[in-house]
Structures are given as C-alpha cells and as structure tokens.
VEXDREN-2710 file (C-alpha; in Angstrom, 1 decimal):
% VEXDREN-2710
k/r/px/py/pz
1/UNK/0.0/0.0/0.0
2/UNK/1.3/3.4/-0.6
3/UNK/2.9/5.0/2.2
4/UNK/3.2/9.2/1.1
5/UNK/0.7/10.7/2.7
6/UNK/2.2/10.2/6.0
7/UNK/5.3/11.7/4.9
8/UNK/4.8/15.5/6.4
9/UNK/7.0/16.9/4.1
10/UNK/4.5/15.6/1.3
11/UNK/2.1/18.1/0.5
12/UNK/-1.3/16.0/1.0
13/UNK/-3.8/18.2/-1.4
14/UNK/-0.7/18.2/-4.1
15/UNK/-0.5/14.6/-3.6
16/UNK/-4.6/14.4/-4.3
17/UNK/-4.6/16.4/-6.8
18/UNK/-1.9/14.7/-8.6
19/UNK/-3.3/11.0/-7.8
20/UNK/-6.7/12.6/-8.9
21/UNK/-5.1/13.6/-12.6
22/UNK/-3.7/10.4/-12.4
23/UNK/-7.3/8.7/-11.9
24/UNK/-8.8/11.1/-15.1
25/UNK/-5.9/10.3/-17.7
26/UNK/-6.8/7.4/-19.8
27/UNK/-5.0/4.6/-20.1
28/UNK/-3.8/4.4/-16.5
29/UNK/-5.8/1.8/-14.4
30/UNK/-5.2/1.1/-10.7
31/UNK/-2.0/-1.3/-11.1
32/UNK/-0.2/1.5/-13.1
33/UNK/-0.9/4.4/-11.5
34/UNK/0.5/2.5/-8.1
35/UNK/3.0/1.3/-9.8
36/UNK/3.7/5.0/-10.7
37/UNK/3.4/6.4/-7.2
38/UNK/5.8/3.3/-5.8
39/UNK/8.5/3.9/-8.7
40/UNK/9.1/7.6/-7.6
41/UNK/7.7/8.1/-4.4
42/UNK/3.9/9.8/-4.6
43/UNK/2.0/10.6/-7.7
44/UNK/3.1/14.2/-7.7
45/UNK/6.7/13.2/-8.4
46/UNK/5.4/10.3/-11.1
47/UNK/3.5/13.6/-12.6
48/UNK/7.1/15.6/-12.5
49/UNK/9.0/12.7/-14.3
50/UNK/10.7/13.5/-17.5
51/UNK/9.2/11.1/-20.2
52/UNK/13.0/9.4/-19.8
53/UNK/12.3/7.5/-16.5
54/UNK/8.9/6.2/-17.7
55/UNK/10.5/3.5/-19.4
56/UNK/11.8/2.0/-16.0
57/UNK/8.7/1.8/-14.1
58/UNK/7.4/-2.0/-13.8
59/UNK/4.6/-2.5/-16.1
60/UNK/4.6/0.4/-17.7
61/UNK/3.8/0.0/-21.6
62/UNK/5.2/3.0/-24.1
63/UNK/1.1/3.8/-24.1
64/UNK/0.9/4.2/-20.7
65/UNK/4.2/6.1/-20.6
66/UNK/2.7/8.1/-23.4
67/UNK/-0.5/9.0/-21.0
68/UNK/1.3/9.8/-18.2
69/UNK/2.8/13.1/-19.8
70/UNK/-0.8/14.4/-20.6
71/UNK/-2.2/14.1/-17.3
72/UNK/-5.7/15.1/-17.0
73/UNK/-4.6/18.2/-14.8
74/UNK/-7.8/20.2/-16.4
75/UNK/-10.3/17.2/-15.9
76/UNK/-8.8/17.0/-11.9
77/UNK/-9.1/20.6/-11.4
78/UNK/-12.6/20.7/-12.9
79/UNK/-13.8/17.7/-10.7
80/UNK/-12.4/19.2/-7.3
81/UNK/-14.5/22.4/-8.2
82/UNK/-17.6/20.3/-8.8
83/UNK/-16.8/18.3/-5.4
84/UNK/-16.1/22.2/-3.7
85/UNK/-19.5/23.6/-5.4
86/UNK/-21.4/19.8/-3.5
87/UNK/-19.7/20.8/-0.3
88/UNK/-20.9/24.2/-0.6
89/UNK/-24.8/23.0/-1.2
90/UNK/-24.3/21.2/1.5
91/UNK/-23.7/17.8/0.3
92/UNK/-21.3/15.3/2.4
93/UNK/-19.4/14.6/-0.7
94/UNK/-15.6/14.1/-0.5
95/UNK/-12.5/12.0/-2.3
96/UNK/-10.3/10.0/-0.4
97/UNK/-7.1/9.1/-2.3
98/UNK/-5.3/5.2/-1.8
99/UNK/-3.0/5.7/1.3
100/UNK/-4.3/8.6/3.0
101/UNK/-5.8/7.7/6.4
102/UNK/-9.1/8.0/5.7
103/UNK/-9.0/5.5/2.8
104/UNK/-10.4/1.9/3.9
105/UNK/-7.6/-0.1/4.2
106/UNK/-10.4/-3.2/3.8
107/UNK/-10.1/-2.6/-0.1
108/UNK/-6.4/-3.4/0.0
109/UNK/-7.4/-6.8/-0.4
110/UNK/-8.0/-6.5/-3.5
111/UNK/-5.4/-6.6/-6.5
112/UNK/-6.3/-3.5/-8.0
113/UNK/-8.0/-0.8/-5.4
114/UNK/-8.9/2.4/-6.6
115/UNK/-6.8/5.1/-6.3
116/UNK/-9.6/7.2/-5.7
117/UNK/-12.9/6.7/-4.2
118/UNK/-15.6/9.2/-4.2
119/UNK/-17.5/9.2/-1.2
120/UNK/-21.2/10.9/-0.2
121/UNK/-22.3/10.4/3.9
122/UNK/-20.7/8.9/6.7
123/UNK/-18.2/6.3/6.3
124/UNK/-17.5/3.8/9.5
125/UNK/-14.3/3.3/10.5
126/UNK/-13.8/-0.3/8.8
127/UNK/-10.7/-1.3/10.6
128/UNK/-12.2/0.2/14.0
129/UNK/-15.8/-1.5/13.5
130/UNK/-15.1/-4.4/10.6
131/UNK/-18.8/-6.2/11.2
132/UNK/-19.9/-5.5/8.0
133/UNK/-22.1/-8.1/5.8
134/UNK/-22.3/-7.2/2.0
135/UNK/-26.1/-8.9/1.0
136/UNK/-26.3/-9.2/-2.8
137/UNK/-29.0/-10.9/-4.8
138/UNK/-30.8/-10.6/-8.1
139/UNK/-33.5/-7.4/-9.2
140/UNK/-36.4/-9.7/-10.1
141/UNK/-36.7/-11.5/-6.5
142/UNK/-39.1/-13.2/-5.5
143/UNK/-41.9/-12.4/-2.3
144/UNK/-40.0/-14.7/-0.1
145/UNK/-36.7/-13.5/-1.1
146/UNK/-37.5/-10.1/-0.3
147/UNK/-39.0/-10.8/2.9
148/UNK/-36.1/-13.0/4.1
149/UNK/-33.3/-10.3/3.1
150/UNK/-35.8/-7.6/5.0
151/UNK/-35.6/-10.0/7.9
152/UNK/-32.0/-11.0/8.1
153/UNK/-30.6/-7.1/7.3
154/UNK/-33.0/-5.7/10.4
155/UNK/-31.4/-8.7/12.8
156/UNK/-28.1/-7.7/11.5
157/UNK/-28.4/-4.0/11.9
158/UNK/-30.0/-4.6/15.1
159/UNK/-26.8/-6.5/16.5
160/UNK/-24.7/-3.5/15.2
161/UNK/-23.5/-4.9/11.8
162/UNK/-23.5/-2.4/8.8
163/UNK/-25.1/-3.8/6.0
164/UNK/-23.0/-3.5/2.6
165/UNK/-25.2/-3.6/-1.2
166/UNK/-25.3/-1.8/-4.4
167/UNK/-28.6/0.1/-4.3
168/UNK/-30.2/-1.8/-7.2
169/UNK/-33.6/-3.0/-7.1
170/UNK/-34.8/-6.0/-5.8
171/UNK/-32.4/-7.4/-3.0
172/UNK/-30.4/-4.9/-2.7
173/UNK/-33.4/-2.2/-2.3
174/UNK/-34.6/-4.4/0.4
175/UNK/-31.3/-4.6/2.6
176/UNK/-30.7/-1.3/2.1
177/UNK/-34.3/-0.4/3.3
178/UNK/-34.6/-2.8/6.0
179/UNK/-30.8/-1.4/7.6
180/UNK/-32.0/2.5/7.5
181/UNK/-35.5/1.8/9.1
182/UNK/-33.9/-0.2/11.9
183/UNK/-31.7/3.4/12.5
184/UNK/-28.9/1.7/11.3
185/UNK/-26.0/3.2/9.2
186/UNK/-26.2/1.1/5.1
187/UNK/-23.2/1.9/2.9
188/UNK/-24.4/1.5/-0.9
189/UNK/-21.6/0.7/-3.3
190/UNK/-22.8/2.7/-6.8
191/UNK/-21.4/2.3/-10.4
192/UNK/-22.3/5.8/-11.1
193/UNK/-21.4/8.8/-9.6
194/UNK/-22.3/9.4/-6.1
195/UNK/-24.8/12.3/-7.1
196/UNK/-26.1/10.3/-10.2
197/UNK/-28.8/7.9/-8.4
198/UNK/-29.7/4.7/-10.1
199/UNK/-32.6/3.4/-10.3
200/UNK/-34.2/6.4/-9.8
201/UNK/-36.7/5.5/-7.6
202/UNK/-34.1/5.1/-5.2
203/UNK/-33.2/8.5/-4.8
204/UNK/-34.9/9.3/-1.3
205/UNK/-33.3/5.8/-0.1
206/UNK/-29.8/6.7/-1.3
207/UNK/-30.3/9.9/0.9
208/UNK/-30.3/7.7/3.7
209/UNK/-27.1/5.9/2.7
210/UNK/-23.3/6.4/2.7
211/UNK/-22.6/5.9/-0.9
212/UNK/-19.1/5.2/-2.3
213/UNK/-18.0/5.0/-5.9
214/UNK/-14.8/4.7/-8.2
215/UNK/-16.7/7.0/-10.8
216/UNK/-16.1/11.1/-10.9
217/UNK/-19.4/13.3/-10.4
218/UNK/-22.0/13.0/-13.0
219/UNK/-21.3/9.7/-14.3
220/UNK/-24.5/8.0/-15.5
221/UNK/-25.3/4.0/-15.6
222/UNK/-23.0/2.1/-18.0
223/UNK/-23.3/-1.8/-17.9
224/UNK/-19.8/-2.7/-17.6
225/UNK/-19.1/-0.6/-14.1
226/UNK/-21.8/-2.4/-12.1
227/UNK/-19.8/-5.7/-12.1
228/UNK/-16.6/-3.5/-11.2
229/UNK/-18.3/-2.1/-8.3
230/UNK/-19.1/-5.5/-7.4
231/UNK/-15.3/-6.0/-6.3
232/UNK/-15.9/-3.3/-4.0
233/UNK/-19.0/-4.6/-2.0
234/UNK/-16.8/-7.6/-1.9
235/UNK/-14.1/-6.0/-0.3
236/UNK/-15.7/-3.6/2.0
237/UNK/-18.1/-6.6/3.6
238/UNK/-16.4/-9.2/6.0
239/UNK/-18.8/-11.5/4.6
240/UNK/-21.1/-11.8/1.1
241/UNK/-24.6/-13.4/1.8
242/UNK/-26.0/-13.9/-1.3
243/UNK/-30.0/-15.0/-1.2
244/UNK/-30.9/-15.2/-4.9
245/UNK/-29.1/-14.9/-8.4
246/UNK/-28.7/-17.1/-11.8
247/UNK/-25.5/-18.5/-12.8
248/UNK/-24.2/-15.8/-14.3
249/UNK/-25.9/-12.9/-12.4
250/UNK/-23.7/-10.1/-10.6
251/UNK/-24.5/-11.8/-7.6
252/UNK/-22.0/-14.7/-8.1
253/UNK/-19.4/-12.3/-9.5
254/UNK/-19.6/-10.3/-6.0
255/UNK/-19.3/-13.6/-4.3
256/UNK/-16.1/-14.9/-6.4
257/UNK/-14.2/-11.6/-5.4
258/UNK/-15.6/-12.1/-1.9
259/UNK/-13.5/-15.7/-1.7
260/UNK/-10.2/-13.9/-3.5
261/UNK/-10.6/-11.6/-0.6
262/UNK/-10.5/-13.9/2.1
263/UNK/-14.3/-13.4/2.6
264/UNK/-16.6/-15.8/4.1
265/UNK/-19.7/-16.7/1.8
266/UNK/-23.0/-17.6/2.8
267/UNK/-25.9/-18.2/0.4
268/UNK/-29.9/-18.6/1.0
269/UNK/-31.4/-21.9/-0.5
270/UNK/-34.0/-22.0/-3.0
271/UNK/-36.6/-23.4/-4.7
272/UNK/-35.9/-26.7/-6.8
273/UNK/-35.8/-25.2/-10.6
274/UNK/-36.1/-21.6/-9.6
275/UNK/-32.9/-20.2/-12.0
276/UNK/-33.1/-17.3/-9.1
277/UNK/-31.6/-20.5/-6.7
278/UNK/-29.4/-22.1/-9.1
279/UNK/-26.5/-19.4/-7.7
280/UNK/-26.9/-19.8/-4.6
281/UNK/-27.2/-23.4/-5.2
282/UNK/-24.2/-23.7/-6.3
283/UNK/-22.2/-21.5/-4.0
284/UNK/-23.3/-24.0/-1.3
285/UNK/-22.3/-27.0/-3.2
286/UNK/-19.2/-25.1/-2.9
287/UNK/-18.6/-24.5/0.5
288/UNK/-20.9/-21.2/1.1
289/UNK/-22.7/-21.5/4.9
290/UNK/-26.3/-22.3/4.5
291/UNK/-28.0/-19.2/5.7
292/UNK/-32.0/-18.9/7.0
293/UNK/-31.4/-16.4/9.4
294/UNK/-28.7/-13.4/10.7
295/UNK/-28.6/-15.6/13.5
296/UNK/-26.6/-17.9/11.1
297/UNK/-24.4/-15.5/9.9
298/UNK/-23.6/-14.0/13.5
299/UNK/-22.7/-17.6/14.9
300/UNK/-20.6/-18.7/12.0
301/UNK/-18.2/-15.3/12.4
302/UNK/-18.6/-15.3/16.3
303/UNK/-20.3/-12.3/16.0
304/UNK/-23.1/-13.0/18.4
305/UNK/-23.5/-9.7/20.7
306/UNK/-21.5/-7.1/18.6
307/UNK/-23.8/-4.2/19.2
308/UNK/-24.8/-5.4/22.8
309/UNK/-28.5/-5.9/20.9
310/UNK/-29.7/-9.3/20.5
311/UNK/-31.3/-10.1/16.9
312/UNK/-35.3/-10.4/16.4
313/UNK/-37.0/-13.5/18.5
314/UNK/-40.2/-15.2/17.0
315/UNK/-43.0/-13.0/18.2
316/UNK/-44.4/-15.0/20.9
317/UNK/-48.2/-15.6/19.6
318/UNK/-51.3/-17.8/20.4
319/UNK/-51.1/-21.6/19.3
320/UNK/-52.8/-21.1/16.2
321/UNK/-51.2/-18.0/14.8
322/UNK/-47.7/-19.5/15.6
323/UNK/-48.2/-22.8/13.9
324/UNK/-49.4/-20.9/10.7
325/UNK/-46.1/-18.2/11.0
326/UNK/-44.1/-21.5/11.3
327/UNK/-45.0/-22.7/8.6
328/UNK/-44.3/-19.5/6.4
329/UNK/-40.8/-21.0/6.0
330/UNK/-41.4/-20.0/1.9
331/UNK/-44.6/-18.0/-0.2
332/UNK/-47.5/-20.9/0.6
333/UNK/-51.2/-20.4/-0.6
334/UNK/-54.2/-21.0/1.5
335/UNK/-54.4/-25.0/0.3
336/UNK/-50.8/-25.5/1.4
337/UNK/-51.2/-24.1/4.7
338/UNK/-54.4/-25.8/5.7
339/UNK/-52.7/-29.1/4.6
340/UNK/-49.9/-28.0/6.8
341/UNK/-51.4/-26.7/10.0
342/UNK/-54.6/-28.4/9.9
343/UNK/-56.5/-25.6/10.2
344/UNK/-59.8/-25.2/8.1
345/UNK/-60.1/-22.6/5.3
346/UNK/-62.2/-20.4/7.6
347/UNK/-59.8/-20.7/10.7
348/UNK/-57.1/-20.3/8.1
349/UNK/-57.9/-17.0/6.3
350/UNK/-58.8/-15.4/10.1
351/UNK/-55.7/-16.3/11.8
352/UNK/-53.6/-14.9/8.4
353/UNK/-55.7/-11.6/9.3
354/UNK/-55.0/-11.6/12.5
355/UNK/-51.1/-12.1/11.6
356/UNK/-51.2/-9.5/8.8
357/UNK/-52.4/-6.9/10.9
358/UNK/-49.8/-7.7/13.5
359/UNK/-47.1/-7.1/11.1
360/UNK/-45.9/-10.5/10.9
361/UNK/-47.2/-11.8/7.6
362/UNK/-48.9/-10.3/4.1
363/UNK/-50.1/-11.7/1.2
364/UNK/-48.4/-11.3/-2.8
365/UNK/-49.6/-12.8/-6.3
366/UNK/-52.4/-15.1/-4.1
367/UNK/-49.1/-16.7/-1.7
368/UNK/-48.7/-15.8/2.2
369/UNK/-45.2/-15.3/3.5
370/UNK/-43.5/-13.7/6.2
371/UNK/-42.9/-9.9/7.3
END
C-alpha cells in the first residue's frame, strides 16, 4: 500500500490532486498508477518525471508512458471544483485518495484498489468497526426472497452490523431499506457517480445511505461498471450473503471476489428449478454456509452480541397464529397451509388476518409469506 501521505514533508492536497489527474488520464488503471506512485515516491513526483524515466517503471507500456505526460490536470481541477460547489450546497461529498488515512484499508485486499474513491455520507471506520455483511441478490426476487433479506438485514443491523449492497432493485433495495429503518448506518456501493442515483426511484433511499464509488461526479449508468463495483461490495463486507441470483448474475461475480478476498460466503437456499436458486445453489455446493437467518451469519463469524442488541425473537403468539407463522418458511397459498397446519379454510384465512395486521405476515400474487 502506498505509504506518502504520512510523509509531512508531502504536501497532502498536491498529492490528491496529482493522484486525482492520475485517476482522469486514460489509459492508467489502478495497477499503473500505483506502480507509478511506488516507482518515484507519490503521484506528484510520477506527474514531474521527464518522459526518460517512464520506461523504468514495472509495467509500464510506451502507451501508458505516453498517458502519463498528458495528465488530465484540467479534468482534476474541474472535478475538485464540482466536489467544492457539492460541499458548498451542503452535500457530504468528498474524495479519499489510496494511502491517505481516511481510505479503507479493507479494499487493499484487492489486487487492483482504486486510487480514488468518491464518497457521499458517513463512512465507518472499517478497521475500528469491521462487522460488516455485504447482502447481494438478483432485481427480479421473489416475495419470499425479499421478505427474508428484510428479515435478516434488520437482525443484522440490530446487532450492530453495517449492511454493505449496491442500491439496485430488488435485493439490494430491500437490505438497504430494512438497515435504515432499523436506525442503522447502510453503505451502498454505486457504479455511477455518487450524485447520479440509479434506479431512480431510489433516490430518497440513497439519501439515507453512505454511498461510495470509483466514478467522478455525473457519471451515469454504464453496464460494464456495475460488475466493477461488485469488487468493492466484496471488499468492503467481512462476509457476502448472497439469497438469490442465476448462474451468471452479478450476484456470483460479487461472491467470487468475496472468496479472493479472504471473505466468508454464505448463500440462501431455493426453490428446486427456480434459475433465481441455481446461484446460490451452487455457491453451497461449494462451501458457502447455508444461511435462513442473521442468527446464522452472526454464529458462524462469532459475531453473536457485537452491538450489545440481540437479533429479532419469534414473536411469541397464540397456538394457532404461531403454527401458521411456522409454517411461512417460503410464499405458501391458503391449500398449502391448511394441509400443513390443519387448520380449516375459515380458521385459516382469520388467523392470516390476524397475523397480517400484526405485522408478521402479508399476502403477494395469491401466496402468504412472512414480514
């Protein structure tokens, strides 16, 4: 990791500044701009280089080399100004360069951290409070799938875990959701900029988020930086739980950096043939950790009493209303739960009222499941 910042002689905005022209030339990716800084000691003496002693930095090609003496200094200086005109509205929006304290050393993990992350809200101090669980699964989930992931990101916020996902409908929509309205902090990792919301709907949620990106100000949705910010949920999270996603879905890419980062995995089972469960499916034919429940996660990391809160307890309920919540293990119609329970259609349909206006259960596409 690089080390300048802490030099005092160093000039840290210079270094910023420079790293951040760094970050805007083209051509010059993560590895080569830190291969840059390490070759002659902080980005602002890679910038004052003459072309000469390009050639001798490690994996530098003569296209690189070429980029590196057209810096983007206009492009950097325009960006600060839009971050300064942010701050100025009001807006908690900041950069934090690779190296500098307030970077999160968690994304050193990876093989190719940003240089510079752009940042919007509070960010926790990862290395002072690393329970974090990143909770990824696919936009079209299911009922059951959404309740679940509502379920297990309130225990986990409620036990004092922050709750890592990438804002996007579906799964992540409901973790994120489910952290803030338990007064919990929910760091959403975006592949645009941080004051480019997407999908748009999310745009009050994302108010209620710390959002960090890789992108500059203004960048819009483009399909290959979601799976690149995918790397970073990875990284930031000490563990991926992934509850739905196909085979080749972003979920399973977030989970594959997850295991190159030393990350535990845990996945949600499925429904036989559902292609939403085939990923998780085969994450636990893998190795992932079964998961139902937070409780699951929080005993398999030894996590159990982090935040001195203990997670949700099965509401304690009348004979009849907790057989039929019992059985809510997955979306079940009325038939499947009178088989179950025993209960006659009449009984049935009364104790779901009773249950639904109790907050513990509500009906989607004719199927009850559980709040």
């Amino acid at each position: 990791m690089s080390r300048f910042p802490s030099d005092p002689a160093l000039d840290q905005s210079a270094e910023l500044r420079a790293l951040l022209a760094l970050r805007l030339t083209p051509g010059l990716g993560p590895r080569r701009i830190e291969a840059l800084r390490q070759h002659f000691g902080s980005a602002v003496g890679a910038l004052a280089a003459p072309p000469s002693a390009l050639s001798g930095v490690e994996g530098l090609d003569r296209r690189s080399a070429a980029a590196v003496t057209k810096p983007a200094y206009d492009a950097a200086a325009q960006e600060l100004e839009r971050v300064a005109q942010a701050r100025s509205e009001g807006k908690d929006i900041r950069l934090l360069g690779r190296g500098f304290p307030d970077y999160p050393p968690a994304l050193e993990a990876l093989g190719d951290p940003p240089a510079v992350l752009w940042v919007r809200g509070p960010l926790p101090d990862l290395p002072a409070s690393p329970y974090t669980v990143g909770i990824v699964g696919t936009r079209g989930a299911s009922p059951h799938a959404l309740s679940l992931t509502r379920q297990i990101a309130t225990d986990l916020s409620s036990a004092g875990v922050t709750v890592v996902s990438g804002l996007a409908r579906g799964v992540d929509t409901a973790a994120h959701t489910a952290a803030v309205e338990a007064g919990a902090l929910s760091i959403g990792v975006v592949g645009t900029g941080v004051d480019r919301v997407y999908p748009a709907e999310n745009v009050d949620l994302a108010r209620r988020l710390s959002l960090v990106s890789e992108y500059p100000l203004g960048t819009g949705p483009q399909a290959h930086h979601f799976p690149q910010r995918n790397r970073l949920i990875a990284a930031l999270s000490s563990a991926v739980l992934v509850v739905e996603g196909e085979l080749k879905s972003g979920s399973l890419i977030t989970a594959t950096h997850a295991l190159e980062c030393g990350r535990t995995v845990f996945a949600v089972p499925g429904r036989a043939g559902d292609p939403r469960a085939a990923g998780p499916h085969r994450l636990l034919r893998e190795g992932a950790v079964l998961t139902e429940s937070a409780a699951d996660i929080l005993t398999e990391l030894g996590w159990t009493g982090v935040g001195g809160t203990s997670i949700t307890s099965p509401p304690d309920l009348p004979g009849e209303q907790a057989a039929v919540l019992a059985a809510l293990t997955e979306p079940r119609t009325l038939d499947d739960l009178s088989a179950q329970t025993g209960l006659s259609l009449s009984d049935l349909q009364t104790t779901l009222m009773m249950l639904q206006l109790a907050g513990h259960a509500e009906e989607s596409g004719g199927r009850w499941l559980r709040r």
